[in-house]
N, C-alpha and C positions, 0 to 999 in steps of 0.2 A: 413160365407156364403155371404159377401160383398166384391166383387173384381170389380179393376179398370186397364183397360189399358189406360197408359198415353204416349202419344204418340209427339213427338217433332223434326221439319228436317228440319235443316240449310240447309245442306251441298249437295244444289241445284248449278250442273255444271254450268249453264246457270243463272239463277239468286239467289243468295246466300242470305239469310235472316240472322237474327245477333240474335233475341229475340226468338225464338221458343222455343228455349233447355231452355235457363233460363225461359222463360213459365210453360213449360211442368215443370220443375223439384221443382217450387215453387209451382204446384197444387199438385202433386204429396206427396210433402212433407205436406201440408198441411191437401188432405184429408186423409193420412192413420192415422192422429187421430184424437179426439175430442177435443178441449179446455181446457181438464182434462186432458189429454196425454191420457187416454184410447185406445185400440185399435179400430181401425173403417173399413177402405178399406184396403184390401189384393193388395197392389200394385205391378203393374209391369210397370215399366219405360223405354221406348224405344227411344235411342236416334238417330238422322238420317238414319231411316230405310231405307236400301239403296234402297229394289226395288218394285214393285206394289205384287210380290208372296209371300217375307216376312210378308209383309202388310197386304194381305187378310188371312194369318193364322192364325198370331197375333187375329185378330180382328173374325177368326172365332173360337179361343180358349177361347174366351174372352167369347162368349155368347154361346159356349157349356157347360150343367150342368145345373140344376135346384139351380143354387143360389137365396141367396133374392133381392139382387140389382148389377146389372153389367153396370159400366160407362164407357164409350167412349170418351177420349179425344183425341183430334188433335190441334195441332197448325202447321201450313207452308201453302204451297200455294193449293188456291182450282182453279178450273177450271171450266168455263160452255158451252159449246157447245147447239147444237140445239136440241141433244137429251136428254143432262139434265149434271147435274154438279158431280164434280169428286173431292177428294182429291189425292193432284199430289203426287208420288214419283218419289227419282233422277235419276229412269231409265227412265225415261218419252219420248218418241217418238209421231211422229205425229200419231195422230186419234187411241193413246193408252198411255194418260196421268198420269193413275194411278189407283185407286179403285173407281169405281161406286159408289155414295150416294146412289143409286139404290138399288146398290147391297147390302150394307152396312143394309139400312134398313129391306131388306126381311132376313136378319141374325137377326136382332134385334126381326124381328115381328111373326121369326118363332123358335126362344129362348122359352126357357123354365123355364128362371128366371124369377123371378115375376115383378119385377121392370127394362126395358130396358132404361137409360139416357145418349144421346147421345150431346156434349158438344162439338162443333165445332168454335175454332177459325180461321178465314183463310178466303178469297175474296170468294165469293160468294154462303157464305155456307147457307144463306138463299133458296136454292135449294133445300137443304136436306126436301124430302117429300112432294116437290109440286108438282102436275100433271104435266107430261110430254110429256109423250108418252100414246099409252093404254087406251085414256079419264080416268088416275088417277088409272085405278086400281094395277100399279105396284109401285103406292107410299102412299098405303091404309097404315094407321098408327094403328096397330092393337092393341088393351087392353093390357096396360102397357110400353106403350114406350112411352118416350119424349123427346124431341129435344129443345136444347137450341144454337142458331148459333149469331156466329158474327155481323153478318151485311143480307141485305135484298139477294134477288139471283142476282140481278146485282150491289151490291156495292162490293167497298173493306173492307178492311180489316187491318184498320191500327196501325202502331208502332209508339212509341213515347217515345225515351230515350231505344233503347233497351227492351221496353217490349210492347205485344200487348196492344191499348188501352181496347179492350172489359175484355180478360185476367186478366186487371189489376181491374177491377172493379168486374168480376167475385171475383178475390182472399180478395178483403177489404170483399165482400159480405159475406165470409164464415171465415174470422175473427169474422164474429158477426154483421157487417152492417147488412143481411140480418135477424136477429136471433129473433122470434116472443118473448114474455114476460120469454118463458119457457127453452130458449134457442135454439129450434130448428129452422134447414134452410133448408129451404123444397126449389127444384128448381122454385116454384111460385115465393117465394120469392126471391127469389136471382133475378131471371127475371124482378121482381118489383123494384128489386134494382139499377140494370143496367138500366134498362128502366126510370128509372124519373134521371139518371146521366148523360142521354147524351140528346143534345138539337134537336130540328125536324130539323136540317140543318146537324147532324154530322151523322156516320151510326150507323143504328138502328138496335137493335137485334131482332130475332124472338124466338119466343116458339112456340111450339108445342103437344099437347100434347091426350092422349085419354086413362085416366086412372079413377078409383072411388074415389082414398085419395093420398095423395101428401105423399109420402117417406120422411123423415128425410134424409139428407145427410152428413151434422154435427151437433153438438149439441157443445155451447157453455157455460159458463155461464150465468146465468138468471138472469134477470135485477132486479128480487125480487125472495125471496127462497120463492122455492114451498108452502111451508106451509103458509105465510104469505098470497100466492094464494087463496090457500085453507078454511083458516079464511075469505074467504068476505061469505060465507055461515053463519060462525057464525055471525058476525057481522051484517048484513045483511038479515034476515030470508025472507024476501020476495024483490024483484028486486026495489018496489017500499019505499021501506024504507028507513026512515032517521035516522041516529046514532045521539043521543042528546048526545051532550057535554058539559062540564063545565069547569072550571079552574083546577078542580082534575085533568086533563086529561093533563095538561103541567108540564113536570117536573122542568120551573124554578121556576114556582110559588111556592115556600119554603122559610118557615120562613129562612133557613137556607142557603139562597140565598140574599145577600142585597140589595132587590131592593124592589119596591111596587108587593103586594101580595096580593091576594083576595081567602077568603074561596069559597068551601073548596078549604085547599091545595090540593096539587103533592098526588095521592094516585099511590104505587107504582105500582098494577094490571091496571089502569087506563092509566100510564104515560104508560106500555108496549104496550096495547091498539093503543095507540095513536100513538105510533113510527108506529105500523106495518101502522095502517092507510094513514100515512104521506109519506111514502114508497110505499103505493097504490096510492097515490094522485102524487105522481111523475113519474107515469109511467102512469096516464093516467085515471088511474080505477076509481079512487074516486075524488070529489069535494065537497068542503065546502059550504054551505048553505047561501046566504045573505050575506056571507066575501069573501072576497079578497085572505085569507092567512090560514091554516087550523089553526096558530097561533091566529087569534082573531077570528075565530069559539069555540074556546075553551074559551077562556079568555071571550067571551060575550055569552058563552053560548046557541052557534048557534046547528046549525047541519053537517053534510057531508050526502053526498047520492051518489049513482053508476052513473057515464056514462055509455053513452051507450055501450062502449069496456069494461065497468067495468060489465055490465049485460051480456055481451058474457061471459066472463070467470067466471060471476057466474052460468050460466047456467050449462058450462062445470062443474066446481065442482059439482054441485047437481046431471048432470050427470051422474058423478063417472070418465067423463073422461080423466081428471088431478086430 
């Protein structure tokens, strides 16, 4: 119940683009599955849609149906006139360019999937949903749509080596750049990810958004297994707690190791302990007490305690909601 149309068109009479298809066909490829190879998006791949009626079908096929999430991809050229902005196809004549963002949206906002994610590469697709005509009411963004675009509504939109640059930041994002502890990349995120890669002088993307909980859109693997997640509960019984350490807690410390040693030694419950620890302290969650290194937190006996990102995902677990 997760489908995406992926949409991508060089093959413009008048001005011919070179990156689109290789765009469209790397997102395409990437989101119909998860990082596990699992299945994910129900894709459909359209390449140089030749005219504005192919266009608006595709794309009103796309958000007929009560699915759980329906995406919107484009890459090729956008257009903005005074009444509002358009994604162009190669039929394109004056003062009839191609598909309405307009129009696009009131499909989106009068869908019946749960989740509408609209993903527009192309000049001036920062358009998409901002007042135009109607003081705004025909670009009302209705509960459960989001718009993630290229660039602002009067920038471009550009290529660099053959692939779009916003695209190409999109695509690192949903390798896992964009992927929270648990592996998931919610459009916030990926948004977050694009937005702190490109600098205040290049073009800048928009979000959009008017939804209650951010969709999963892929899922990667997780920078620490779930359960080790799950353990800052044990470990941890209250947010304000310190886990006391010792040198049991280092597994070189063994007689069976030649180096200097300090009772007690390596106990092996303890050394496991301490890995998962050590593993939370690398991703953010946990820090050592009074040390430097969770290595002479143990060896002298210190402690570790949660950050503040380590007291969110404790939260969550006690939760129950990881």
């Amino acid at each position: 119940m997760r489908k995406a149309l992926v949409v991508g068109i060089n093959n413009y009479p008048s001005e011919p683009l070179d990156g689109c298809i290789n765009d469209a066909t790397s997102f395409s490829s990437i989101i119909e599955k998860n990082g596990d190879g699992s299945p994910n998006f129900d894709v459909r791949l359209c390449e140089d849609v030749s005219t504005k009626s192919e266009l608006k079908q595709l794309i009103h096929e796309l958000f007929h149906g009560e699915s759980d999430t329906a995406i919107f991809y484009f890459s090729g050229h956008g257009y903005l006139d005074d009444v509002g902005g358009y994604i162009v196809t190669p039929d394109m004549e004056p003062h009839d360019v191609g598909v309405s963002m307009d129009e696009i949206l009131t499909m989106a906002n009068n869908s019946k999937a749960k989740d509408k994610i609209i993903i527009l590469d192309c000049c001036h697709s920062g358009a998409f949903g901002t007042p135009t005509v109607n003081g705004g009411r025909a670009t009302q963004i209705e509960e459960g749509v989001t718009i993630l675009t290229a660039s602002r509504e009067y920038e471009y939109s550009y290529e660099v080596n053959g692939q779009g640059v916003f695209t190409a930041l999109l695509l690192d994002a949903l390798r896992g750049g964009a992927a929270d502890l648990r592996g998931h990349i919610t459009p916030g995120s990926i948004y977050s990810y694009i937005d702190q890669a490109l600098g205040p002088w290049d073009q800048r993307p928009v979000f959009k958004t008017n939804i209650s909980k951010f969709t999963s859109l892929r899922t990667v693997t997780s920078q620490v297994p779930m359960e080790t997640i799950r353990n800052l509960v044990n470990y941890f019984p209250s947010p304000e707690y310190e886990f006391k350490l010792d040198p049991s807690f280092e597994y070189t410390n063994s007689p069976d190791i030649e180096h200097k040693t300090l009772e007690p030694y390596a106990i092996d419950e303890n050394v496991s302990m301490f890995k998962d620890l050590q593993k939370l302290e690398g991703v953010g969650l946990v820090v050592p007490v009074e040390e430097d290194h969770m290595y002479f937190a143990a060896m002298n006996s210190k402690s570790c305690k949660l950050t503040a990102l380590g007291y969110h995902y404790w939260r969550l677990v006690t939760d129950g909601r990881i």
